[in-house]
N, C-alpha and C positions, 0 to 999 in steps of 0.2 A: 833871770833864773834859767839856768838849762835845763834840758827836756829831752827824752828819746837817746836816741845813740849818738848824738851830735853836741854840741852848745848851738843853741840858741839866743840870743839875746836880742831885746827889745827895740826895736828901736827908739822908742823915746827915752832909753839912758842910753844911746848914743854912743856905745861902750865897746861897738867892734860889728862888723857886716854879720849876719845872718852865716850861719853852715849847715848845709846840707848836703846830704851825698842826693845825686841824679840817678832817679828810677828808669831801669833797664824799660823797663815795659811803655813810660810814658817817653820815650826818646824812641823806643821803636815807631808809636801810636801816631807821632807826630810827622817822624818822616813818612809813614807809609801815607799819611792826606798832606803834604810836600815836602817831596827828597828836599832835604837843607834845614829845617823847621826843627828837626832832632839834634843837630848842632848848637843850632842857636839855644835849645833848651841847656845843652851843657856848656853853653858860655864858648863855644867856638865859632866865632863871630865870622872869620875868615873861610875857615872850611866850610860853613852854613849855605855863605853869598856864593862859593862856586859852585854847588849844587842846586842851591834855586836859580841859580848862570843855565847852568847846562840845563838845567829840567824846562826853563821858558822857550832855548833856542832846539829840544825836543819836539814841544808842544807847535812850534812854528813851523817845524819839517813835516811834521805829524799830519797839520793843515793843510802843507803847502803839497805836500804828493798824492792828499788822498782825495776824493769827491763822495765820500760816504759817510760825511760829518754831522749830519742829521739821525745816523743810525744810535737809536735808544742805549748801547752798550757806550759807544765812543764818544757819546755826548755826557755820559756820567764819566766816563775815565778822565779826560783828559780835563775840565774843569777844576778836578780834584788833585790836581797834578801829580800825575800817573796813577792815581787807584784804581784799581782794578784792570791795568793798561794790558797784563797776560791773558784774561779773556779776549780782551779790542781787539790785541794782535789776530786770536785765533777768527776774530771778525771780518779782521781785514782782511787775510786771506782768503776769507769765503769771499766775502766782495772781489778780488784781483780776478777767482775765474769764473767769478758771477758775472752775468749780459751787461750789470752795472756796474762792474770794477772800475779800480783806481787805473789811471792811465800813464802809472809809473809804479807799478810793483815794488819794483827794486828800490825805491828810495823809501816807502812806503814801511816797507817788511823791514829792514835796514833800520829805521826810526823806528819803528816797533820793539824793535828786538833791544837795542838801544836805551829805551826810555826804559822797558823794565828791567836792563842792567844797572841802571843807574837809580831806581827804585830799590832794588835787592843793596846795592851797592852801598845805599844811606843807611836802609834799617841796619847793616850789621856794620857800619863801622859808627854809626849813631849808639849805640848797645855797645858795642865795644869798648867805646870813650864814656858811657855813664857808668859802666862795670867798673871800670877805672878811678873812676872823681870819687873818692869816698869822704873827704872834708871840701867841698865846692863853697864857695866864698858869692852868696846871690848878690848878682848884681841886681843894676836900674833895670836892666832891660825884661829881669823875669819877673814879669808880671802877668797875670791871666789878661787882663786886659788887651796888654800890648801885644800878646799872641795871637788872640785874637784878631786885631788889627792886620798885623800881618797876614794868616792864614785870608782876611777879607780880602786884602790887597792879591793874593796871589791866586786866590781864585779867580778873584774879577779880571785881571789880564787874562789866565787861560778862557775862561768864561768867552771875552771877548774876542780874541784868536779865534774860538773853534764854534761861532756864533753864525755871526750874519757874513761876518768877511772869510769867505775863503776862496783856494785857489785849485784849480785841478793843474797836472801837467798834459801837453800835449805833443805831438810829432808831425810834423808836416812831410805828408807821402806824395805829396805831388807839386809841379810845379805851376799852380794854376794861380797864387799870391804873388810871384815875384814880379820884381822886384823886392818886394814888403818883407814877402817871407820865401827863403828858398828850400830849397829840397833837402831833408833830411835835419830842420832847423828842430830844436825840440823849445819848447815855450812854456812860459806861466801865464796862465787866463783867471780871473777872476769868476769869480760864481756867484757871489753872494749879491742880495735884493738892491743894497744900495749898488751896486756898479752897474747892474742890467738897468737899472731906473735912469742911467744918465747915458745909456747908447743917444745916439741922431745920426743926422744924415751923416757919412765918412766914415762911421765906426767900424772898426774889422770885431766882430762875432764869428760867434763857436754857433752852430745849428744843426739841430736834428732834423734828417730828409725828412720831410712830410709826407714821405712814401713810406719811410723806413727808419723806424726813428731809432733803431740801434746802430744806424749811423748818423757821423756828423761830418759837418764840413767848415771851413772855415774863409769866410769872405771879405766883402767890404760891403756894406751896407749903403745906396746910394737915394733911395726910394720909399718915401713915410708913407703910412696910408693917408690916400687923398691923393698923392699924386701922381701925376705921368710922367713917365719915361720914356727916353728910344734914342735908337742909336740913329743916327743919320754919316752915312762914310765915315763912320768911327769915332765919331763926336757924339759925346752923351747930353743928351736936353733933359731938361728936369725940368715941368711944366713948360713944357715951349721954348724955356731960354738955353744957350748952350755951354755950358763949360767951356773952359779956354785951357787950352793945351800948348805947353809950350816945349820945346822940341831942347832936349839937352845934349842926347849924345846918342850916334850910333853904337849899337853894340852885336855881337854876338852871344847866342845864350844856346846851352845843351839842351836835347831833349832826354828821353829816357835812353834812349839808345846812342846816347854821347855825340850823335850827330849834331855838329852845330849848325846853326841856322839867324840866319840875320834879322834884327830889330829895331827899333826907336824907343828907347826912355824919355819918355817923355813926364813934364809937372802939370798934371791935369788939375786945376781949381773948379770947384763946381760954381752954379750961380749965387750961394748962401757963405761961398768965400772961404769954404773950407778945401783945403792941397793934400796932393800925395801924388806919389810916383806913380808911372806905370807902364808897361811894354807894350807894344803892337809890332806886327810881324807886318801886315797885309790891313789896307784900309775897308776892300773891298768883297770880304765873306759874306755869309747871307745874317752871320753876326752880329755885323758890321751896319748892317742896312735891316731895322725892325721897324714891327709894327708901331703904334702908339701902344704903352700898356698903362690900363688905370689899374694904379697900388688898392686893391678893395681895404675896408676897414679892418682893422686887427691885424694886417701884414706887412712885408714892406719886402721889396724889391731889390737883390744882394749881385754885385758882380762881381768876379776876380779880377785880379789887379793884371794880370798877364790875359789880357781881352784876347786873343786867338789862341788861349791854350785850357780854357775854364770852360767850366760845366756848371751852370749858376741862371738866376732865373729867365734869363733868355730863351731858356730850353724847356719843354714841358717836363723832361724829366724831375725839373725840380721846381722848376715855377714862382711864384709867390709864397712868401716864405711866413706860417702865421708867427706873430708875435710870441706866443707862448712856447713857442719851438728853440727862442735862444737861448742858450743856458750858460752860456762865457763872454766875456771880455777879453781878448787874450794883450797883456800889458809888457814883456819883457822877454828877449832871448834871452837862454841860460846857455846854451849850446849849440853850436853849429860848426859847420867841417872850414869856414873861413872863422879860424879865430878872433879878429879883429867885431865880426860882431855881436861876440857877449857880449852880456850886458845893454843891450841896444833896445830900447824901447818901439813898442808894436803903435805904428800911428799914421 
């Protein structure tokens, strides 16, 4: 029997699909909690899936440039896939020239601006196309159920994104990592609880000076608490045993002042079997030749990979390093002035 401004029909006489025209207001409602979700309400299957495309690989930039993901505004936006993302934005800026900002603005503000064009962008061409459908032919797929379903599924990825896993971006100003990492490198470091819970000995960490925690610095971590360290003529012992270094290649490397200066790359493995690169200029600094240090409890003991060019616990300036002071993992170059090593993982 038909009904309202449409026909209707039943379906158990089986007599022809359901018609209804598509409410402007419930196609708006759907995209503004996720761009693409107001498609799918008017049977644009295709158009839907590029907008929940683009709004996930948002939600990823969103994560990936900012470190302010715990903030109570950004942690409701972005799970909601983009609601409320034009306050965040005005968030995130405050964070960029707040002591805590993101350590990539520009990509930050960029994904900001971004997400809520493509927010704006669904509700009105979502409304457009249900203004449009005035006989719509309901499919399988409109069902509250199944929308529901969805909107679950697309929360729970953003949810997850912008949760425990996130990443800050960072820039490397000095030449105190290289080999590892050289000057002017910019990087993605991890933040989140599970990555800091699997640093050990050899990890390269992000750390705030224990002098000064509105800076950070970036190491290699070679020293757990409990144990001793020291250099002996430029060989590192880790309780008593010594690292083995193995000599690969002379090289030349710049300083700030483009003056070059001669070195050895060398494969230093430690005694627990884990390798990585490293430069030394001079065997024989006062560096080179330290005390014993016992790693106290809750700290651990960080050198840079370029041993006569770093400032790292060797030094009182910076000392032992507490545990609760590291706040990254840094995992992947995105950029550096040798093109060859994007892409190139931190290890």
């Amino acid at each position: 029997m038909g009904k309202g401004d449409g026909v209707e029909f039943s379906e158990e006489l089986g007599a022809a699909p359901a018609r209804k025209a598509r409410k402007r207001w419930i196609a708006a409602i759907f995209s503004l909690a996720a761009p693409g979700m107001g498609h799918v309400y008017c049977g644009e299957l295709s158009r839907g899936a590029v907008f929940i495309a683009a709004n996930f690989v948002f939600m990823v930039l969103l994560n990936v440039g900012s470190n302010f993901s715990h903030d109570p505004v950004v942690m409701l936006a972005v799970p909601s896939g983009s609601f409320l993302l034009l306050l965040a934005t005005l968030v995130d800026f405050l964070s960029i020239v707040g002591p805590s900002g993101t350590q990539n603005p520009i990509l930050i503000l960029a994904t900001s601006f971004g997400s809520f064009l493509l927010l704006v962008a669904a509700i009105v061409d979502s409304w457009r196309i249900a203004g449009s459908t005035r006989n719509y032919s309901v499919r399988a797929f409109n069902r509250w159920y199944l929308y529901l379903g969805a909107f679950a599924l697309i929360w729970t990825f953003n949810a997850i994104v912008s949760s425990d896993r996130q990443y800050s971006s960072y820039h490397i100003a000095s030449m105190s990592m290289e080999p590892t990492l050289q000057l002017n490198d910019r990087l993605f470091a991890a933040t989140g609880s599970q990555d800091l819970a699997k640093i050990g000995r050899a990890s390269v960490v992000v750390f705030r000076h224990p002098g000064d925690p509105d800076v950070e610095y970036i190491k290699r971590l070679v020293g757990l608490p409990g144990d001793t360290v020291q250099l002996r003529n430029g060989i590192l012992h880790i309780n008593g045993s010594a690292a083995i270094r193995k000599h690969q290649e002379d090289v030349e490397i710049a300083d700030r002042s483009g003056r070059l200066r001669k070195a050895v790359r060398y494969r230093e493995t430690l005694p627990s079997g884990e390798s990585y690169w490293i430069l030394e200029q001079i065997d024989r600094s006062i560096a080179d030749n330290t005390p014993e240090y016992a790693v106290p409890a809750g700290h651990v003991f960080v050198l840079g990979d370029n041993r006569d060019a770093s400032q790292d616990s060797r030094f009182s300036t910076i000392g032992f390093v507490p545990l609760e002071n590291i706040v990254a993992v840094p995992t992947f170059v995105y950029w550096s002035e040798d093109l060859g090593r994007i892409g190139q993982r931190v290890q």
